[in-house]
N, CA and C of each residue as an Amber inpcrd file, in Angstrom:
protein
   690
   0.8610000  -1.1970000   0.0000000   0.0000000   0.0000000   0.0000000
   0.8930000   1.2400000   0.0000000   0.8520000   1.8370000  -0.7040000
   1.4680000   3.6770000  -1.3710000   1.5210000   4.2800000   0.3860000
   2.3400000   5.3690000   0.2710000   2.0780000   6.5210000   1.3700000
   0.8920000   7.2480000   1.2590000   0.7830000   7.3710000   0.0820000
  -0.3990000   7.7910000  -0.8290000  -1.9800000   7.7390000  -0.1450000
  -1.5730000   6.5030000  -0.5220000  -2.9730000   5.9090000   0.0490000
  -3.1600000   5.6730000   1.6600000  -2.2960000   5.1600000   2.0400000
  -2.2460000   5.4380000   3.5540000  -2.8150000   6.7220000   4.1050000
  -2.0430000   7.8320000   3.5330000  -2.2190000   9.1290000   3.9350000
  -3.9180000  10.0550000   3.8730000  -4.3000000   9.5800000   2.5200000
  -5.6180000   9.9970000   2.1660000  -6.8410000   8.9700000   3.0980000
  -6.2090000   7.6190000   3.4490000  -7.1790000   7.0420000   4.3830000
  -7.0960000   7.6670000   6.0220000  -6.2250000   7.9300000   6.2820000
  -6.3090000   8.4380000   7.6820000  -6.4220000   9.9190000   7.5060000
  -6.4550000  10.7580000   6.6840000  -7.8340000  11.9350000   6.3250000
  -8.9060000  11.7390000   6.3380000  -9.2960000  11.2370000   5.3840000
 -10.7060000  10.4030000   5.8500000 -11.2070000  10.2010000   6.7750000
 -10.3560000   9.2500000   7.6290000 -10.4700000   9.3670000   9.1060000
 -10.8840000  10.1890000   9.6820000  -9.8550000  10.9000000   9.9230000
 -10.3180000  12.4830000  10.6260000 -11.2350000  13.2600000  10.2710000
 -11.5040000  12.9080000   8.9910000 -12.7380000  13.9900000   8.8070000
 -13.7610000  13.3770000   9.8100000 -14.0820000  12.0660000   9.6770000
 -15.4670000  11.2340000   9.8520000 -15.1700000  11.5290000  11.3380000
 -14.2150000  11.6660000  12.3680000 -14.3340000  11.6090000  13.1830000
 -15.1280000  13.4030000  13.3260000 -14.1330000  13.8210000  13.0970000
 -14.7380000  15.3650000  13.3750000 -16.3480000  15.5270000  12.9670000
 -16.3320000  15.0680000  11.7870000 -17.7530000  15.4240000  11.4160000
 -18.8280000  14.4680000  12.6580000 -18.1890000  13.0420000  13.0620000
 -19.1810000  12.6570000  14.2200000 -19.0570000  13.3950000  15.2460000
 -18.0280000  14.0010000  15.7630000 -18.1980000  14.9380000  17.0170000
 -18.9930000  15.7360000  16.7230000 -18.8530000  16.8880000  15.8320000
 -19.3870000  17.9600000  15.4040000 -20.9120000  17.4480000  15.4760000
 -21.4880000  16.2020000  15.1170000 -22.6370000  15.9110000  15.3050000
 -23.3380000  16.2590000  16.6350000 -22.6810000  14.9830000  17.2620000
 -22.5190000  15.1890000  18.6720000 -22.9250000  16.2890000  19.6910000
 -22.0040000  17.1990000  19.2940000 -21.4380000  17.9120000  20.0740000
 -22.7840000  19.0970000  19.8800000 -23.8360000  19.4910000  18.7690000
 -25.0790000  19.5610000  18.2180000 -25.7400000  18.6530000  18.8930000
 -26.2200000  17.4730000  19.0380000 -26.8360000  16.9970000  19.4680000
 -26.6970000  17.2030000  20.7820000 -26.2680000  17.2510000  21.8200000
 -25.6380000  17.5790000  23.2300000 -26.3990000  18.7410000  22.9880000
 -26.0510000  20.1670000  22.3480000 -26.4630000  21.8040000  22.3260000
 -28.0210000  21.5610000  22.5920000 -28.6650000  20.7120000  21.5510000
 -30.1130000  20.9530000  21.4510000 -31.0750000  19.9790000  22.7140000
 -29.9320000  18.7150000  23.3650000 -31.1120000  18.5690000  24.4160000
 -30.6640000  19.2980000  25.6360000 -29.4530000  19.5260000  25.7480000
 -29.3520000  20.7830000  26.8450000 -30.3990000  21.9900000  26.3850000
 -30.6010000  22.6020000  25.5590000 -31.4900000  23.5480000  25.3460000
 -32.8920000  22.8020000  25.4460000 -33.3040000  22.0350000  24.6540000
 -34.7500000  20.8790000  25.1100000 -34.8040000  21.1130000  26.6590000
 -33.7440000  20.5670000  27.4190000 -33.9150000  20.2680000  29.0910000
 -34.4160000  21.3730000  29.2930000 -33.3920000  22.8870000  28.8620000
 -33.5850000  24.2980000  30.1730000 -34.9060000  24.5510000  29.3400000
 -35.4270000  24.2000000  28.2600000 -37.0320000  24.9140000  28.0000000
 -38.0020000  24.1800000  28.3840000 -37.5020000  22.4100000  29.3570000
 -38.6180000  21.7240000  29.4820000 -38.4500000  22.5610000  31.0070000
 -37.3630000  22.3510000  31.5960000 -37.5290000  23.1630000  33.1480000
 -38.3300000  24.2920000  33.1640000 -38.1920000  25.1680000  32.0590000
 -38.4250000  26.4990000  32.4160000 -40.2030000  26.4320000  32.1000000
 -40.6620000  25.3690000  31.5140000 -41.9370000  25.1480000  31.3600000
 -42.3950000  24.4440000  32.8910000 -41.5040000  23.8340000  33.4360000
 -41.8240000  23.0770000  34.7070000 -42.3390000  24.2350000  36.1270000
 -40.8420000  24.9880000  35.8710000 -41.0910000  26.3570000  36.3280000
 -42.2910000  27.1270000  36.5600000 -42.5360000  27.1440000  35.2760000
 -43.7820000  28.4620000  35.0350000 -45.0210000  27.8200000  35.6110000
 -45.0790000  26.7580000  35.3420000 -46.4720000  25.6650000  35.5990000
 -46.4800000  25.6630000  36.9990000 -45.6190000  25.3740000  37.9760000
 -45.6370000  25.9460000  39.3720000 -45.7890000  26.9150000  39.8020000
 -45.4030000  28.1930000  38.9820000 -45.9020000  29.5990000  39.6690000
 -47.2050000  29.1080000  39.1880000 -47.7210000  29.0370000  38.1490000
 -49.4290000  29.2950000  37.9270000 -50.1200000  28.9720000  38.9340000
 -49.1960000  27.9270000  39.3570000 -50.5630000  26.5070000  40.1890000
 -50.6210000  27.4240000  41.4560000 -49.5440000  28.3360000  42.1270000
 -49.7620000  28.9720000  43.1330000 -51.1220000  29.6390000  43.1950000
 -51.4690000  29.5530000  44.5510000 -52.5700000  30.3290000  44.7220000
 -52.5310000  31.8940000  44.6490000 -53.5270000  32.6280000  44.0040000
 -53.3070000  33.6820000  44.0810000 -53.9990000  34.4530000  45.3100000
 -52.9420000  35.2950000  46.0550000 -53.6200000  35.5530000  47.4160000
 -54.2540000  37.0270000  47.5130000 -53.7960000  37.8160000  46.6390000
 -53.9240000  39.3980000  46.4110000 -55.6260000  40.1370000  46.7280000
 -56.4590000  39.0800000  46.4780000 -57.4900000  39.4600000  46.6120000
 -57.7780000  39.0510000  48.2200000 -57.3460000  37.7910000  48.6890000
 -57.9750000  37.5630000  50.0550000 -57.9090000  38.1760000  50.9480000
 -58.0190000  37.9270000  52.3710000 -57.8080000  38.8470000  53.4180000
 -56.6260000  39.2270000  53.8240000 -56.7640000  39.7550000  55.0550000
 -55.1250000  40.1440000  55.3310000 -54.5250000  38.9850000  55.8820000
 -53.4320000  39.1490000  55.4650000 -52.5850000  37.6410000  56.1650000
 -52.8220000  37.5140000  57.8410000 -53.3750000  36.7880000  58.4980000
 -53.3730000  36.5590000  60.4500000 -51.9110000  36.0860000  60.3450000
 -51.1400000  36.4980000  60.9490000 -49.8880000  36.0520000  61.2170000
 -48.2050000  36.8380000  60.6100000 -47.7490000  36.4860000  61.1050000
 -46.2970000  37.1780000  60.3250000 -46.5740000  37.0210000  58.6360000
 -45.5730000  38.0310000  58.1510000 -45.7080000  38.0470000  56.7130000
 -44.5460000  37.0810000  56.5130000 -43.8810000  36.8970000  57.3950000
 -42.8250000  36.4760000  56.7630000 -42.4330000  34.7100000  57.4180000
 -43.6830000  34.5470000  57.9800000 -43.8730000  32.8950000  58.1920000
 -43.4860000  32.1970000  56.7110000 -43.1980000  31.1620000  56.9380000
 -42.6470000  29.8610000  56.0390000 -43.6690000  29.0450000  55.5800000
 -44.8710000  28.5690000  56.4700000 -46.0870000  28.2860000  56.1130000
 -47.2800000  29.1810000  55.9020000 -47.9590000  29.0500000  54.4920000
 -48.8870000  29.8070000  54.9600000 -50.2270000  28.7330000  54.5600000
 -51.4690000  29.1150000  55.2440000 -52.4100000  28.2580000  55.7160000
 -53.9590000  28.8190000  54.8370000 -54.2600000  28.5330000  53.7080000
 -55.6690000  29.1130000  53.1690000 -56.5380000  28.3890000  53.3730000
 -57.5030000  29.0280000  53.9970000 -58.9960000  28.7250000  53.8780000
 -59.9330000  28.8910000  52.8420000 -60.5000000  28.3060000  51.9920000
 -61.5190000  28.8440000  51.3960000 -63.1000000  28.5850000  52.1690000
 -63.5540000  29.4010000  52.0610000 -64.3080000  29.5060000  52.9950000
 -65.8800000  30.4110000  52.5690000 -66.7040000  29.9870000  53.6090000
 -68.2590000  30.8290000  52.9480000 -68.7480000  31.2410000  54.4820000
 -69.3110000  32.5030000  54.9120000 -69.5630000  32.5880000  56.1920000
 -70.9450000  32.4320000  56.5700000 -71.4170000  31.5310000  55.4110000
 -72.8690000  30.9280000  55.8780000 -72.6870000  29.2530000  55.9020000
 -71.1840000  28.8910000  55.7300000 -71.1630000  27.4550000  56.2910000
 -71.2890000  26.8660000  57.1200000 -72.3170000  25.8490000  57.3920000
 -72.1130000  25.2780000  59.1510000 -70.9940000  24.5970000  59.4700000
 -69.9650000  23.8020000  58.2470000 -68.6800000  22.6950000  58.3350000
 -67.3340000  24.5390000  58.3270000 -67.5950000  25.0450000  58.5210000
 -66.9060000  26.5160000  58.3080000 -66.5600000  27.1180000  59.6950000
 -68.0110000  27.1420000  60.4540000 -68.2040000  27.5500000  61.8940000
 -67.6570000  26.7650000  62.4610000 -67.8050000  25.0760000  62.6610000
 -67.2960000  23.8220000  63.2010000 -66.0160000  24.0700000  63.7020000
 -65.1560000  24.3320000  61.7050000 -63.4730000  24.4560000  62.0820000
 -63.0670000  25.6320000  62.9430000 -63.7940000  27.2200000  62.5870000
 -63.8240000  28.0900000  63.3260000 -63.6220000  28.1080000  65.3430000
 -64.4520000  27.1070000  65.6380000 -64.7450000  27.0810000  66.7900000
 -63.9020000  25.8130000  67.3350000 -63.8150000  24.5940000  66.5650000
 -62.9950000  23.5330000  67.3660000 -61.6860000  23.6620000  67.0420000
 -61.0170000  24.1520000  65.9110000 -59.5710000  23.6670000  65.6650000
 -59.0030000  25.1660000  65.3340000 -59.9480000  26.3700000  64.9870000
 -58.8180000  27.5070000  64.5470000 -58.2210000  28.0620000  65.6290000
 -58.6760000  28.0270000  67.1600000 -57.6360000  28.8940000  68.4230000
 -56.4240000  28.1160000  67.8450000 -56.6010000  26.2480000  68.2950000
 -55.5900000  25.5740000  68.4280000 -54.5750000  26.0670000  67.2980000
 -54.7880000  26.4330000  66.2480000 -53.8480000  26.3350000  65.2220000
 -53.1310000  27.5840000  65.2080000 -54.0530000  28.7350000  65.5530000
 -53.4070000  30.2200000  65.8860000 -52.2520000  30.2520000  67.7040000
 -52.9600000  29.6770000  68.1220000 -51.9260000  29.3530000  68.9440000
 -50.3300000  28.5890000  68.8700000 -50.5300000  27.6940000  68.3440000
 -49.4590000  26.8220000  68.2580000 -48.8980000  26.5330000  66.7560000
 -49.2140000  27.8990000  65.7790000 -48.4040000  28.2540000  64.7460000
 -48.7710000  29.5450000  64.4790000 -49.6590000  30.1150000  64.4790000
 -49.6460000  31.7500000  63.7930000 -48.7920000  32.0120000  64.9410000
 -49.3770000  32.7320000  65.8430000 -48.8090000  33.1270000  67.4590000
 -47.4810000  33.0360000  67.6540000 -46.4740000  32.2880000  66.8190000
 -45.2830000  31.4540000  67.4920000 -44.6430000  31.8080000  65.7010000
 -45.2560000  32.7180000  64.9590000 -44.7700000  32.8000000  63.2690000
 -43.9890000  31.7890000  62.5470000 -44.6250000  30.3990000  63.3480000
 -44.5080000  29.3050000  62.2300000 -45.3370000  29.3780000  60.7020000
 -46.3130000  29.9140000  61.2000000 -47.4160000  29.6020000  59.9710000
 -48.4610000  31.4070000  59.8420000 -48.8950000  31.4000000  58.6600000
 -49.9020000  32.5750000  58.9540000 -51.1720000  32.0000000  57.8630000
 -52.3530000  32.2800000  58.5020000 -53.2850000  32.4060000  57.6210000
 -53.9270000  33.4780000  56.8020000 -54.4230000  32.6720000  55.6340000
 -55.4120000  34.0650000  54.5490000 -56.5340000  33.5580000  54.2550000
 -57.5130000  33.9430000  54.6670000 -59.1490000  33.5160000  54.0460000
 -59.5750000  33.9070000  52.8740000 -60.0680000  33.0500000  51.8030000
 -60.4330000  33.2580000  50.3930000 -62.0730000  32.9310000  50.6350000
 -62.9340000  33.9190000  49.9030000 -64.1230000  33.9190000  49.8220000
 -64.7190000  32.4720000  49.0070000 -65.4270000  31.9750000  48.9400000
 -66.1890000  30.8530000  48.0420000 -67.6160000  31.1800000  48.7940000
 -67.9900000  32.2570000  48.4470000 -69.6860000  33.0620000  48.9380000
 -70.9340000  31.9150000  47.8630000 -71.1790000  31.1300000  47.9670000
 -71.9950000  30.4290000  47.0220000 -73.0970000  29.7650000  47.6980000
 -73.0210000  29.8110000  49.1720000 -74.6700000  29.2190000  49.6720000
 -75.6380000  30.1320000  49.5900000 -75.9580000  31.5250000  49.5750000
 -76.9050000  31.8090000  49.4830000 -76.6360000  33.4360000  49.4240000
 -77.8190000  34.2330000  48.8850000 -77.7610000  35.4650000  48.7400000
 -76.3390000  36.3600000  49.1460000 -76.8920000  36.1510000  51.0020000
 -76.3190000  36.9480000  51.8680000 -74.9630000  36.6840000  52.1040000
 -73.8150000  35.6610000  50.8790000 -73.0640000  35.1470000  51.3530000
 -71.8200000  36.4440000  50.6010000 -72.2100000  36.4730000  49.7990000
 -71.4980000  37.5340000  48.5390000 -71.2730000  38.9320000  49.6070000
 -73.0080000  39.3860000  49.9810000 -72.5910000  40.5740000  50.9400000
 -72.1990000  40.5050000  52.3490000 -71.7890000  39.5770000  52.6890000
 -71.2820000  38.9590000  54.1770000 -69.6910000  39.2770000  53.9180000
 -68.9810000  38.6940000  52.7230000 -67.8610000  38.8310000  52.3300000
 -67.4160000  40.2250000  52.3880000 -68.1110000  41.0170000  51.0620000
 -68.2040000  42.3290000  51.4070000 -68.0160000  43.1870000  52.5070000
 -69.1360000  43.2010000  53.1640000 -68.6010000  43.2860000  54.6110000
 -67.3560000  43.0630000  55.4740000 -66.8440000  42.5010000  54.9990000
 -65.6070000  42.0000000  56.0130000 -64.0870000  42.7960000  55.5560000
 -64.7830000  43.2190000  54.2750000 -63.4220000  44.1550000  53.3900000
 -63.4380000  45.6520000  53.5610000 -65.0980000  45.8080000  53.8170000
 -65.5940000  47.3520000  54.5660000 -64.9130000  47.4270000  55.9570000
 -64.7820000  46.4910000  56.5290000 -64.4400000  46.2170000  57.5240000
 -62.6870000  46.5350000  57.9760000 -62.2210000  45.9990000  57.2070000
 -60.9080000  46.1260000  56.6700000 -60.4020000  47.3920000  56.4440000
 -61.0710000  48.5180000  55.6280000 -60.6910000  49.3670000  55.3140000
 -60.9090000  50.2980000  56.3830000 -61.3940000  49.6910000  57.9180000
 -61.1260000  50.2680000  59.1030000 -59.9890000  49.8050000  59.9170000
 -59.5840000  48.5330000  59.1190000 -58.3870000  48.1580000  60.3630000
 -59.4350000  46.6410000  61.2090000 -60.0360000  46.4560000  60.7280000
 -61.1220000  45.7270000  61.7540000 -61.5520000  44.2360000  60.9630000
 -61.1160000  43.5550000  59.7610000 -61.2540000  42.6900000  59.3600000
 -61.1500000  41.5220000  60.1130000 -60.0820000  41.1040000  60.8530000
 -60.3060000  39.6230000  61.7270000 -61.4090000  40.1290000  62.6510000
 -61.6140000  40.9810000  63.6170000 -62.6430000  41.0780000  64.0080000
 -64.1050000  40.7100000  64.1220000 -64.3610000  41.2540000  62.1990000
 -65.6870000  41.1180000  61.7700000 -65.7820000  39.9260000  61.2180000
 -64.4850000  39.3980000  60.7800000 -64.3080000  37.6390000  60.3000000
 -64.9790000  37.0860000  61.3910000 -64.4970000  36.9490000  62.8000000
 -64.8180000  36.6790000  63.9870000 -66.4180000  36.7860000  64.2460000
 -66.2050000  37.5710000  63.9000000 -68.3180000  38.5270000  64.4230000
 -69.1350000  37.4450000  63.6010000 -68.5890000  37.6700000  62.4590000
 -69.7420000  36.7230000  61.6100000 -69.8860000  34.8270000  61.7060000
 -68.6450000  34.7920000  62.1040000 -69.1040000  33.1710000  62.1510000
 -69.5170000  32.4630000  64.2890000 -69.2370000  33.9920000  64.5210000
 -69.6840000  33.8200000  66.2070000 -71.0350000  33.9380000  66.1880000
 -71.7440000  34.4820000  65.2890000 -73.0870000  34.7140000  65.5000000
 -73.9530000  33.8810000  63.8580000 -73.0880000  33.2760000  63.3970000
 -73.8170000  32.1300000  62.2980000 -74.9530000  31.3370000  63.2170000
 -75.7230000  31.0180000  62.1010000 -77.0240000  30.7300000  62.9770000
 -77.3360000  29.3090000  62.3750000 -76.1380000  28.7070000  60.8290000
 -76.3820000  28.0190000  60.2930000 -77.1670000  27.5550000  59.3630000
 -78.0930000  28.6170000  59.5360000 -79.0950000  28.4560000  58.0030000
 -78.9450000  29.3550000  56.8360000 -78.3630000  29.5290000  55.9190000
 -78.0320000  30.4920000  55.0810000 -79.4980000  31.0870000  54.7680000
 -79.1730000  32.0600000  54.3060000 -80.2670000  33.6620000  54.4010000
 -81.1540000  33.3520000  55.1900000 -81.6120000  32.8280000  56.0960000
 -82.4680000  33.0550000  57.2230000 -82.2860000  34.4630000  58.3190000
 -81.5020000  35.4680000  57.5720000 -81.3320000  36.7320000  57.8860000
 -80.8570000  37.1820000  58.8610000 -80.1500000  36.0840000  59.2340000
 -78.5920000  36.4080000  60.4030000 -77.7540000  36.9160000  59.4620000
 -77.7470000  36.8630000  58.4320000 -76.4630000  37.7750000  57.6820000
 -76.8030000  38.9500000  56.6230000 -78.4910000  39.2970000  57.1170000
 -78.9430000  40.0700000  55.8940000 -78.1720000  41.5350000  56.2840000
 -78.5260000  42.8310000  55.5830000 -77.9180000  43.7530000  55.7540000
 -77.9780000  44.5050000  56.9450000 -78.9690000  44.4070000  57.5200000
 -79.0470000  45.0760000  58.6280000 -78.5760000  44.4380000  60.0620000
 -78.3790000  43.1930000  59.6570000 -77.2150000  42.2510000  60.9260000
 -75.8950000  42.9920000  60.6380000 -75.5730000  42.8810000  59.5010000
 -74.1790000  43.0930000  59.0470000 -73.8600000  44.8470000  59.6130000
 -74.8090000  45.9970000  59.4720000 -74.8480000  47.0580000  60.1620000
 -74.4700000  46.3830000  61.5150000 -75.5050000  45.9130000  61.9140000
 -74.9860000  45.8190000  63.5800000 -73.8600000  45.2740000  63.7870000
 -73.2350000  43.8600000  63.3310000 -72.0760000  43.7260000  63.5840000
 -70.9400000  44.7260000  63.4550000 -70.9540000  45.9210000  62.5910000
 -69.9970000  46.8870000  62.2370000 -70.5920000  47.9120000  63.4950000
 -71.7030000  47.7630000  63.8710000 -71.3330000  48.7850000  65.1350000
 -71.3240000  48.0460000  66.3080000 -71.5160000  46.9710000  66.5700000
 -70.7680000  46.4690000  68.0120000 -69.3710000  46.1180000  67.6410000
 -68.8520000  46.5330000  66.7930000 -67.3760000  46.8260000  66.8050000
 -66.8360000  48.0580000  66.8200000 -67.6300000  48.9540000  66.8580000
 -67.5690000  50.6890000  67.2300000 -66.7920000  51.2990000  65.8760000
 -67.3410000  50.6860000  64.9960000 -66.6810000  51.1100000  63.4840000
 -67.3590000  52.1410000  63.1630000 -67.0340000  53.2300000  62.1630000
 -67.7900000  54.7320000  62.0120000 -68.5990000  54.1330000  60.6320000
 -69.9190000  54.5550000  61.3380000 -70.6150000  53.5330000  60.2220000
 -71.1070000  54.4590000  59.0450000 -70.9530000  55.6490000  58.9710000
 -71.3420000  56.1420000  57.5970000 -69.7440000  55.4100000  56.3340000
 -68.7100000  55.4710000  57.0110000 -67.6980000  54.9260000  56.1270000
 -68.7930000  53.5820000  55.6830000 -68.7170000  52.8360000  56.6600000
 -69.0310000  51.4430000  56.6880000 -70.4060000  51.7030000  55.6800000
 -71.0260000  52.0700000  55.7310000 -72.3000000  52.3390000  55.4420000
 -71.9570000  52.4950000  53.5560000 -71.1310000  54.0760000  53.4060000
 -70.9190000  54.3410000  52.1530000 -69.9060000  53.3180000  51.0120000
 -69.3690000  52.3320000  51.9180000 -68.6710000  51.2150000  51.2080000
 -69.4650000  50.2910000  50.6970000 -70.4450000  49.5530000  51.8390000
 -71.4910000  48.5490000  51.4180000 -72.4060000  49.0820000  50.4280000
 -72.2890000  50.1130000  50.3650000 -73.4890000  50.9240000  49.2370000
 -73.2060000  50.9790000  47.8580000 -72.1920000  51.2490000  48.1530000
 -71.1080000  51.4260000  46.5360000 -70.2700000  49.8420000  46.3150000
 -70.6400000  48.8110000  46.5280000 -70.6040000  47.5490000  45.6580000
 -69.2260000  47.5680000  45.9480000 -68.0560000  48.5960000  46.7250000
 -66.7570000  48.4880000  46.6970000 -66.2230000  47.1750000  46.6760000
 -66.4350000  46.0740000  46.9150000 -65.7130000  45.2820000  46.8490000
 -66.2410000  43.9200000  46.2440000 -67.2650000  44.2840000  45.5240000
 -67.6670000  43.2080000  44.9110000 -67.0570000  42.4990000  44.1860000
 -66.1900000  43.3730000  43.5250000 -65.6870000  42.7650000  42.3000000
 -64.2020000  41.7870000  43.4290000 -63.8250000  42.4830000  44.0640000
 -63.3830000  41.5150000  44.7720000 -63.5340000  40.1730000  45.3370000
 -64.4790000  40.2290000  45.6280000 -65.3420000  38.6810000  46.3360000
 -65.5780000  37.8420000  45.0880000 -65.7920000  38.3440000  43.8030000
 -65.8870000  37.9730000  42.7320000 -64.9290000  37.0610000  41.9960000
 -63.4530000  37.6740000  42.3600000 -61.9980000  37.3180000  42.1150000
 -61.8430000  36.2850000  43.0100000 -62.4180000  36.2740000  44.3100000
 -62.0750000  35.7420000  44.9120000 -63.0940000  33.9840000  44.7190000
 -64.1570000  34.4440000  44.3610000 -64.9130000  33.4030000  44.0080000
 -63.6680000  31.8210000  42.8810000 -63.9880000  33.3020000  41.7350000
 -62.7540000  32.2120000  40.5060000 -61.6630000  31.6430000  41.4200000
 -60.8350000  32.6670000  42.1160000 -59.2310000  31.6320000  42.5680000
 -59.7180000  30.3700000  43.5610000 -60.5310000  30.2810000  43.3970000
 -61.4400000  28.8410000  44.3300000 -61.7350000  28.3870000  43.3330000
 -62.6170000  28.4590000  42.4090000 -62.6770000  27.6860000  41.1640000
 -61.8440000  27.1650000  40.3080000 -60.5550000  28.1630000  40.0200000
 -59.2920000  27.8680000  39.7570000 -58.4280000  26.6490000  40.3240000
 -58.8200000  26.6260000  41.5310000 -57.7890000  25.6070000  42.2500000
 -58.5920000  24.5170000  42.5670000 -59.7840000  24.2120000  42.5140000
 -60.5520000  23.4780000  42.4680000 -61.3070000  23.1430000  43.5720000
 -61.5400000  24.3430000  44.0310000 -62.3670000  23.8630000  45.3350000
 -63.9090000  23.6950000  45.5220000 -64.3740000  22.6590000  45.8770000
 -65.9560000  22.2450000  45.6080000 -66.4290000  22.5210000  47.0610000
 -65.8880000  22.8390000  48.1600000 -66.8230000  22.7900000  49.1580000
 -66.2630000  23.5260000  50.0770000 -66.8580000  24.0280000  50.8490000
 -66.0350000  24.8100000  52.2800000 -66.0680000  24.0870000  53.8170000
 -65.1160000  23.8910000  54.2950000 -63.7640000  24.6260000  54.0660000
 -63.4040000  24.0630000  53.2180000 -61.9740000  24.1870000  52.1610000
 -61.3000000  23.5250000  51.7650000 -60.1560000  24.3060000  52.4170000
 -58.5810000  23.7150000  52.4950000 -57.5010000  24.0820000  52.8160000
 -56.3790000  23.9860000  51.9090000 -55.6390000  24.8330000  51.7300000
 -54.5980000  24.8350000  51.2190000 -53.0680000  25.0110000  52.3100000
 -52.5350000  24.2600000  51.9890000 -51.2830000  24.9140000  52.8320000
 -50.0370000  24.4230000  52.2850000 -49.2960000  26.3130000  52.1740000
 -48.3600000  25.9200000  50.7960000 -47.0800000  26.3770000  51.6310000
 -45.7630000  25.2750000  51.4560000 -44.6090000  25.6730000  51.9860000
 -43.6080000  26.6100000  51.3670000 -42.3370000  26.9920000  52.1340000
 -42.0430000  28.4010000  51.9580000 -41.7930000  28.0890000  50.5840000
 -41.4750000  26.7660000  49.9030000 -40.5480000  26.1360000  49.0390000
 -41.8790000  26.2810000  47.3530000 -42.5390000  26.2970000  47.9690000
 -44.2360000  26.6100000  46.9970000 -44.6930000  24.6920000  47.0260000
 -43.9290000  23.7680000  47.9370000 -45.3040000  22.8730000  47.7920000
 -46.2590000  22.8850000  48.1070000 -47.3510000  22.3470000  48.4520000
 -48.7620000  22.3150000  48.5690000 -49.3410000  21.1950000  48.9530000
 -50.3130000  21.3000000  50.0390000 -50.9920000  20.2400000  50.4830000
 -52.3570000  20.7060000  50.4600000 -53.6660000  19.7100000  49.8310000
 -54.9040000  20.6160000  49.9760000 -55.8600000  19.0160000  50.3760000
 -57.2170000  19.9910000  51.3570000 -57.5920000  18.8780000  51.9980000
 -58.8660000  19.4250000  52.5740000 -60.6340000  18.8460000  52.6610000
 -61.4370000  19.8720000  52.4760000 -62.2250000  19.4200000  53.8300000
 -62.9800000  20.2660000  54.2450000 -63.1820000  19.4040000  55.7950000
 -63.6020000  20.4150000  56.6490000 -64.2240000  20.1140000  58.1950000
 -63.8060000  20.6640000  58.9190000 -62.8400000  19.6800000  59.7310000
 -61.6540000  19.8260000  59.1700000 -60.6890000  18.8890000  60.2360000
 -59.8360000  19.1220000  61.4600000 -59.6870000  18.1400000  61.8810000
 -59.3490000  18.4580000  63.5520000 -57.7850000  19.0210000  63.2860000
 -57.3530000  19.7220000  64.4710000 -55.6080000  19.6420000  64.4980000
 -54.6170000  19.2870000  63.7550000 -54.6780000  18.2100000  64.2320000
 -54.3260000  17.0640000  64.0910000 -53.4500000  16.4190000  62.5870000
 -54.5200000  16.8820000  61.8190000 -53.9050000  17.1300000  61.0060000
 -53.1980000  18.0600000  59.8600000 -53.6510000  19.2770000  60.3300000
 -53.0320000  20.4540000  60.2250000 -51.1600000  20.1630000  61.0220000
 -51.1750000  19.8300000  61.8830000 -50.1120000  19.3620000  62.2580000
 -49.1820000  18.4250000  61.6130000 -49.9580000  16.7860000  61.3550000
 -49.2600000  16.4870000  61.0450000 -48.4360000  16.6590000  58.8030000
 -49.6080000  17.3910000  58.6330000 -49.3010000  18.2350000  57.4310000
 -47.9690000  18.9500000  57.1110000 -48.3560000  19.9180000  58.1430000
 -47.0750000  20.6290000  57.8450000 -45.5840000  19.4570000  58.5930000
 -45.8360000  19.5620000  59.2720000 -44.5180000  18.1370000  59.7240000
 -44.1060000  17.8290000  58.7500000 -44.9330000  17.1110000  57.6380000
 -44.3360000  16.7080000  56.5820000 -43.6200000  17.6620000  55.3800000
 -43.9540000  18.7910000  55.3890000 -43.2680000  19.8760000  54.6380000
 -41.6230000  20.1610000  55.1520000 -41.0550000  20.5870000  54.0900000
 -39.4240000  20.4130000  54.4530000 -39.7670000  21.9510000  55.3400000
């Protein structure tokens, strides 16, 4: 065999090699780029799934707790009042209180008339400084039967003045629909996340996982919930 030929075969060579790297080395570019656009789709799909909180109430608890704890909620629920009264001290005690955890209440107003302007109310309320309060007021004095007119408008007056709130404010808010459209928003981000009944719970770690679970449930497992969150 020539030098000749020797020489032009191990060119050859080298080309085929280069040209397979060069393949390669393309193929490598495009699923590294595939990966960071499947992540960055993984990404985005987790912010969405977050709950959106902007419309709900004010956060009960530190802003800057690690857990935070949503209710969706209707203040003509009787499974609403239940959790209210048996398990929410326990949980404000031994995580809001202590800024392990903070809660936010999301409206889901859908049993009856007075449930939409009950909500309302509680944002009139708010814009005194007085929202947990009147949160409080209304499911202390639920009577359990939706519109049976424990929550019609003129309860809802009184609850805003046995809280010594200046009731022409109070008065000129509920009048002007101010926050309807709110309770409204707040309706969808319950529909959004799929909530069919009240309570439902959400509770999302600092990390954005999520645990959701619908009930009036005991402690218990509010506890052992978060336990399980890193």
């Amino acid at each position: 065999m020539s030098k000749r030929i020797i020489v032009s075969a191990a060119f050859v060579i080298i080309v085929i090699i280069v040209i397979v790297s060069f393949a390669s080395y393309q193929s490598n570019l495009l699923e590294m780029h595939d990966r960071d656009r499947y992540m960055e789709t993984i990404i985005a799909s987790q912010q969405s799934s977050l709950v959106n909180l902007e419309n709900g109430s004010p956060p009960l608890g530190s802003e800057s707790a690690p857990i935070t704890i949503v209710e969706f909620g209707d203040y003509q629920c009787e499974a609403c009042y239940a959790w209210f009264h048996n398990t929410r001290d326990t949980l404000i005690d031994n995580y809001i209180e202590t800024g392990k955890a903070k809660l936010v209440f999301i409206d889901l107003p859908f049993l009856g008339r007075d449930s939409p302007r009950a909500a309302q109310a509680s944002y009139c309320a708010e814009d005194q400084e007085k929202y947990w309060e009147y949160h409080a007021m209304l499911y202390n004095f639920q009577d359990g039967h939706p519109d049976s007119g424990w929550a019609d408008r003129d309860r809802l007056n009184s609850f805003a003045f046995s809280l010594d709130m200046n009731m022409d404010e109070f008065n000129e808010c509920m009048d002007s629909s101010k926050y309807k459209q709110r309770v409204k928003a707040n309706y969808d981000e319950s529909v959004r996340n799929g909530v069919q009944s009240t309570p439902t719970f959400i509770i999302i770690s600092e990390d954005g996982k999520k645990e959701q679970f619908s009930g009036a449930q005991p402690y218990s497992v509010f506890a052992a919930t978060i336990a399980s969150m890193p």
